[in-house]
Backbone and ligand atoms as CSV (ligand in chain L), in Angstrom:
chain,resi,resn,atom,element,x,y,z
A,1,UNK,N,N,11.214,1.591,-18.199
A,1,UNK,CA,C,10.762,0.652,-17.181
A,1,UNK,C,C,10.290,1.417,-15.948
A,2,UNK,N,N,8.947,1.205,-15.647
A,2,UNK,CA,C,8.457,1.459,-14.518
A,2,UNK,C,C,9.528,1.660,-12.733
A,3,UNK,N,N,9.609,2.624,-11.921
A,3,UNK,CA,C,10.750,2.358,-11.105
A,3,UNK,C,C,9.496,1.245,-9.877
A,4,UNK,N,N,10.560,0.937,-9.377
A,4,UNK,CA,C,9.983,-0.291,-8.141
A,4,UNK,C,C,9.770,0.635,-6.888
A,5,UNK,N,N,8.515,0.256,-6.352
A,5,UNK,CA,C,7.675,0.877,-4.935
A,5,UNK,C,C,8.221,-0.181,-3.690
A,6,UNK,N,N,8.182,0.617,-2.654
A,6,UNK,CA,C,8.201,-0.017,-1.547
A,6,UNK,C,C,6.950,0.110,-0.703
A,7,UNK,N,N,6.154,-0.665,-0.762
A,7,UNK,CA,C,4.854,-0.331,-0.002
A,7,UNK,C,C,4.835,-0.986,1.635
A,8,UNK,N,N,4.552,-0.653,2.696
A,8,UNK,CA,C,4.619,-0.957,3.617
A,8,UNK,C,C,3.282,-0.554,4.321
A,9,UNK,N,N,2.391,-1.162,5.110
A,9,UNK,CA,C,1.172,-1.248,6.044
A,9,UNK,C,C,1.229,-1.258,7.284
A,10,UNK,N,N,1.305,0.390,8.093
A,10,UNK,CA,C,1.894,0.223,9.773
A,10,UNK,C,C,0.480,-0.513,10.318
A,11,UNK,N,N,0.859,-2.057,10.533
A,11,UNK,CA,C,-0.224,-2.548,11.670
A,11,UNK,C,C,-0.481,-2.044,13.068
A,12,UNK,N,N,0.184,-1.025,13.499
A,12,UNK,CA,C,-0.882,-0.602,14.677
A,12,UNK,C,C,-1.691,0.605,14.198
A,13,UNK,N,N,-1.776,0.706,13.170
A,13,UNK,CA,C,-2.700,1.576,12.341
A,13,UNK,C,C,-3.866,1.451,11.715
A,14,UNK,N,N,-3.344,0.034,11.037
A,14,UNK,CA,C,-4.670,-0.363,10.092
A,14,UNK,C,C,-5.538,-1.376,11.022
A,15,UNK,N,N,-6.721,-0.598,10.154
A,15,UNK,CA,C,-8.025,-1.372,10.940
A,15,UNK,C,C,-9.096,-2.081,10.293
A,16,UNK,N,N,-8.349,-2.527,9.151
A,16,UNK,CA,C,-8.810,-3.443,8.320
A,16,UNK,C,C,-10.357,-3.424,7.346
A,17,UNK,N,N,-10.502,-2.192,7.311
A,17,UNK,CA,C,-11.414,-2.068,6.470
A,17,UNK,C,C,-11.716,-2.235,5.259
A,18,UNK,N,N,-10.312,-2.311,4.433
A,18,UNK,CA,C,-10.288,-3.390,3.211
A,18,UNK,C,C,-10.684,-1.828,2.011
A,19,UNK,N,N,-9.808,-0.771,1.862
A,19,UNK,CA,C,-10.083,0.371,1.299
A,19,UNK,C,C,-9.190,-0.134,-0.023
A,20,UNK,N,N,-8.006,-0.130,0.391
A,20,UNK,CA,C,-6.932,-0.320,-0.302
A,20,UNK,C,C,-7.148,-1.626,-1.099
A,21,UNK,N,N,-7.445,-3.061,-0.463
A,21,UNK,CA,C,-7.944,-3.903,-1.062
A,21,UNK,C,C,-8.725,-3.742,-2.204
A,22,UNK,N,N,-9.415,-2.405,-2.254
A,22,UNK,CA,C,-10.575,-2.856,-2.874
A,22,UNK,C,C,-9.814,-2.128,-4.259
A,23,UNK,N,N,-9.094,-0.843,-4.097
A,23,UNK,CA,C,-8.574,0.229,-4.852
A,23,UNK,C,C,-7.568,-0.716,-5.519
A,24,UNK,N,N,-6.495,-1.981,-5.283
A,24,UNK,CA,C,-5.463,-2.116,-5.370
A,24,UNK,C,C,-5.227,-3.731,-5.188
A,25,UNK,N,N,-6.510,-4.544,-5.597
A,25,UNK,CA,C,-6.660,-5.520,-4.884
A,25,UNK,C,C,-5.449,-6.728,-5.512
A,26,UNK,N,N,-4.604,-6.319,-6.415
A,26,UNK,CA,C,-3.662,-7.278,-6.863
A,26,UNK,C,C,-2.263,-6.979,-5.955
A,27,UNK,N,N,-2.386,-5.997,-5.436
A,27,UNK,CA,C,-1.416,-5.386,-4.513
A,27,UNK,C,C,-1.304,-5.945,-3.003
A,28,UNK,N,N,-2.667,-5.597,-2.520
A,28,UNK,CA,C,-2.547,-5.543,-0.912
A,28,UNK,C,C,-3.918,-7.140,-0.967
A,29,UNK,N,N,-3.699,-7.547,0.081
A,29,UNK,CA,C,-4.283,-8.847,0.715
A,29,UNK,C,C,-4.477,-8.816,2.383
A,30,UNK,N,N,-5.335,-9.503,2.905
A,30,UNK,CA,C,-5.623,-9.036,4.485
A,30,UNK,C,C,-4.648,-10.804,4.886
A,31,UNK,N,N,-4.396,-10.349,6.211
A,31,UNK,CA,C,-3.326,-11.345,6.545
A,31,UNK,C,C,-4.477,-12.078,7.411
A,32,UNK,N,N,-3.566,-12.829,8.444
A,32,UNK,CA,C,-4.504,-13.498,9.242
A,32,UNK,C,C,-5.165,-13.056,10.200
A,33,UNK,N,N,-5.004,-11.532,11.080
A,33,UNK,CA,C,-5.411,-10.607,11.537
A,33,UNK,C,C,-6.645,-9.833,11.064
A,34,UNK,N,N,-6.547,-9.818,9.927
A,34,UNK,CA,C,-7.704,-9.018,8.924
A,34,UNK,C,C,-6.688,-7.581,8.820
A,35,UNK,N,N,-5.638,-7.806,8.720
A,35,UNK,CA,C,-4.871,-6.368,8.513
A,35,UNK,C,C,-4.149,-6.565,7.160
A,36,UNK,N,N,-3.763,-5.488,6.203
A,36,UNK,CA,C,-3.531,-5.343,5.114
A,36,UNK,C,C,-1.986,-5.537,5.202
A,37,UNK,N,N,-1.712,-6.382,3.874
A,37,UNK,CA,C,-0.380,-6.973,3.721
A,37,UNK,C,C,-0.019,-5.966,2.289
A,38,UNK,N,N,1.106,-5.623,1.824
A,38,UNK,CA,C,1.709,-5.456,0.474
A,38,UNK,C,C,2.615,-6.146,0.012
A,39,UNK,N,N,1.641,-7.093,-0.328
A,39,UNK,CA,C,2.092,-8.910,-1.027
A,39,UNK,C,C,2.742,-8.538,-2.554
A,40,UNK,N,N,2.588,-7.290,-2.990
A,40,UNK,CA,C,2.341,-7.617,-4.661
A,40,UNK,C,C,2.988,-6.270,-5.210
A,41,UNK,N,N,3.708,-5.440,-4.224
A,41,UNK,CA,C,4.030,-3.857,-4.792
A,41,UNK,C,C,4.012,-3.941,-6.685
A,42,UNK,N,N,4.584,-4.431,-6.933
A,42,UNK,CA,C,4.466,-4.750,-8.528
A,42,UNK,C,C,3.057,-4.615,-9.436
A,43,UNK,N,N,1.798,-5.103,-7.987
A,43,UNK,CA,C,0.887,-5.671,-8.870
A,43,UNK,C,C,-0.178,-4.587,-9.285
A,44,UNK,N,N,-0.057,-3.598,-9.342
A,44,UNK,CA,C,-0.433,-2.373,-10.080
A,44,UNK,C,C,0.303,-1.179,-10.054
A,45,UNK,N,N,-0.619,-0.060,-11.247
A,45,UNK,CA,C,0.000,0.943,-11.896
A,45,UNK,C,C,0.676,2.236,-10.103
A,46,UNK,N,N,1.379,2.512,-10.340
A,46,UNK,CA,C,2.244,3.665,-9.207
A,46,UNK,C,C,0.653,4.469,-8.603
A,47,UNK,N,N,0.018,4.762,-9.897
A,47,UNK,CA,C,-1.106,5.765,-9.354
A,47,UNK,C,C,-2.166,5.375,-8.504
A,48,UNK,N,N,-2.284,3.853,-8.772
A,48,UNK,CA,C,-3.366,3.277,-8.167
A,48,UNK,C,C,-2.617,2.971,-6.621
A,49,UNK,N,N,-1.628,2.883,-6.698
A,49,UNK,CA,C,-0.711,2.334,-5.065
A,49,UNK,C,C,-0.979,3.708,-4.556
A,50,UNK,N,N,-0.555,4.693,-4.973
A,50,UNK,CA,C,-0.982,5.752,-4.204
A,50,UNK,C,C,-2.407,6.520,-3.557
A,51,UNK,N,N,-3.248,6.294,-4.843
A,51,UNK,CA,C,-4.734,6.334,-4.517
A,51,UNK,C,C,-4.948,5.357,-3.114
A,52,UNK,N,N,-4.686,3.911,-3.186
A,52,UNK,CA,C,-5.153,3.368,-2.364
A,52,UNK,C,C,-4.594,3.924,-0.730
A,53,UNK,N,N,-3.100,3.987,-0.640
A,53,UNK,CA,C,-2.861,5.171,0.280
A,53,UNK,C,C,-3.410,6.389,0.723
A,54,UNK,N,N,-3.546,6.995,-0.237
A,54,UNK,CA,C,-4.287,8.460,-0.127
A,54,UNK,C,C,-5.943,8.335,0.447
A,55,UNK,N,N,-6.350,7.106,0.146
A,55,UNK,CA,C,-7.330,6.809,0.817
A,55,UNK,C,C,-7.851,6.086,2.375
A,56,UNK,N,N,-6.755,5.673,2.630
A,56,UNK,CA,C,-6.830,4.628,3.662
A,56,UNK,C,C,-7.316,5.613,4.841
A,57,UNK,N,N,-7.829,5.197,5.607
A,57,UNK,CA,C,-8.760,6.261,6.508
A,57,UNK,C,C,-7.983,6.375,7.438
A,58,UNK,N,N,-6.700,5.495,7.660
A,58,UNK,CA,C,-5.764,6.083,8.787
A,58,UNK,C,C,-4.640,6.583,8.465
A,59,UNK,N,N,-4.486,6.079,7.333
A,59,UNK,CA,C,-2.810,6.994,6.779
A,59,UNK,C,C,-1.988,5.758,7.043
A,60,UNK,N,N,-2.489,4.478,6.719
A,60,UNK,CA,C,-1.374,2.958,7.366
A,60,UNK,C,C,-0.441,2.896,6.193
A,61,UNK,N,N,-0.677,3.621,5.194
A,61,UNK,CA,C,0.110,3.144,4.259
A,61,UNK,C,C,1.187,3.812,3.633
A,62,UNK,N,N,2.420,3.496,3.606
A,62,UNK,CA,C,3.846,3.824,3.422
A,62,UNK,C,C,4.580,3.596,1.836
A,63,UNK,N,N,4.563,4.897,1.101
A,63,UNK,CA,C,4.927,4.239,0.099
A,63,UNK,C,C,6.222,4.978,-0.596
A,64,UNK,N,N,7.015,4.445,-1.139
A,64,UNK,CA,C,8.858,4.993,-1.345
A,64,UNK,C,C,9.009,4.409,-2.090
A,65,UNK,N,N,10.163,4.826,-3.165
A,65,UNK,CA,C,10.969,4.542,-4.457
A,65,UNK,C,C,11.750,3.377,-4.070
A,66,UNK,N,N,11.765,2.063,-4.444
A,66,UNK,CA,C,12.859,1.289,-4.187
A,66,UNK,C,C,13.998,1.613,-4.547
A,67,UNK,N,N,15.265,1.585,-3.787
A,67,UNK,CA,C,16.454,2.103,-4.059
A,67,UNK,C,C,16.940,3.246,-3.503
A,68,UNK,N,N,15.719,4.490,-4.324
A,68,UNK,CA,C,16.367,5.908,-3.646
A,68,UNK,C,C,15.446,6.254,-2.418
A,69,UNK,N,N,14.476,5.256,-1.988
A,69,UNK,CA,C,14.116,5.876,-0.530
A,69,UNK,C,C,13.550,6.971,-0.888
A,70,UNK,N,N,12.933,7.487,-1.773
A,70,UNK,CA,C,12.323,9.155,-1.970
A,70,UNK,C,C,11.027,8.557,-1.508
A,71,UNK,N,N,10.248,9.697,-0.473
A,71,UNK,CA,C,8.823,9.123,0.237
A,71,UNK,C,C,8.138,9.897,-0.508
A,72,UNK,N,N,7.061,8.847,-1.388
A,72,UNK,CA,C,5.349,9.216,-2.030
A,72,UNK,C,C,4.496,9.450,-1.409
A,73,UNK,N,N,4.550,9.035,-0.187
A,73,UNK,CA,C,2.976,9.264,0.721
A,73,UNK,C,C,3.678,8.461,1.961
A,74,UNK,N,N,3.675,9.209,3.217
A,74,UNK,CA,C,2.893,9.994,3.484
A,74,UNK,C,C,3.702,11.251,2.781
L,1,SF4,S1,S,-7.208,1.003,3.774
L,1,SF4,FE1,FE,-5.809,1.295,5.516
L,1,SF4,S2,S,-6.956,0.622,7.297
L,1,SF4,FE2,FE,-8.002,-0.181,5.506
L,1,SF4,S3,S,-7.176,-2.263,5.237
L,1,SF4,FE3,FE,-5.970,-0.872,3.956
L,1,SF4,S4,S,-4.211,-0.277,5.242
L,1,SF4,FE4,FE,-5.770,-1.136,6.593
């Protein structure tokens, strides 16, 4: 069984350009701000949650092992 992500989006970071959305779009969703939510950690593969991180042009995105807290990115 796949282990569980904790994805988190620092809003004074993101600037809503919709990167991650696009990389991860069953995952992340823009809120009412136009800033990126992680509605769906579940809703894709570990590699693609990270890609979409690894891409985000500010670094908004926070991603850790549920449980053991081990940090993937940054
Ligand atoms: S890629 Fe980064 S800046 Fe763009 S919407 Fe996602 S979290 Fe926000």
């Amino acid at each position: 069984m796949a282990r569980r992500l904790r994805v988190v989006v620092d809003h004074d970071l993101c600037v809503g350009n919709g990167t991650c959305l696009t990389i991860a779009p069953a995952v992340f969703e823009h809120n009412a701000n136009r800033q990126s939510e992680a509605k769906h950690p579940d809703g894709a593969p570990e590699a693609a949650i990270l890609d979409a991180a690894r891409n985000c042009p500010v670094a908004a995105i926070g991603v850790e092992v549920e449980g053991t807290g081990e940090r993937l990115f940054p």
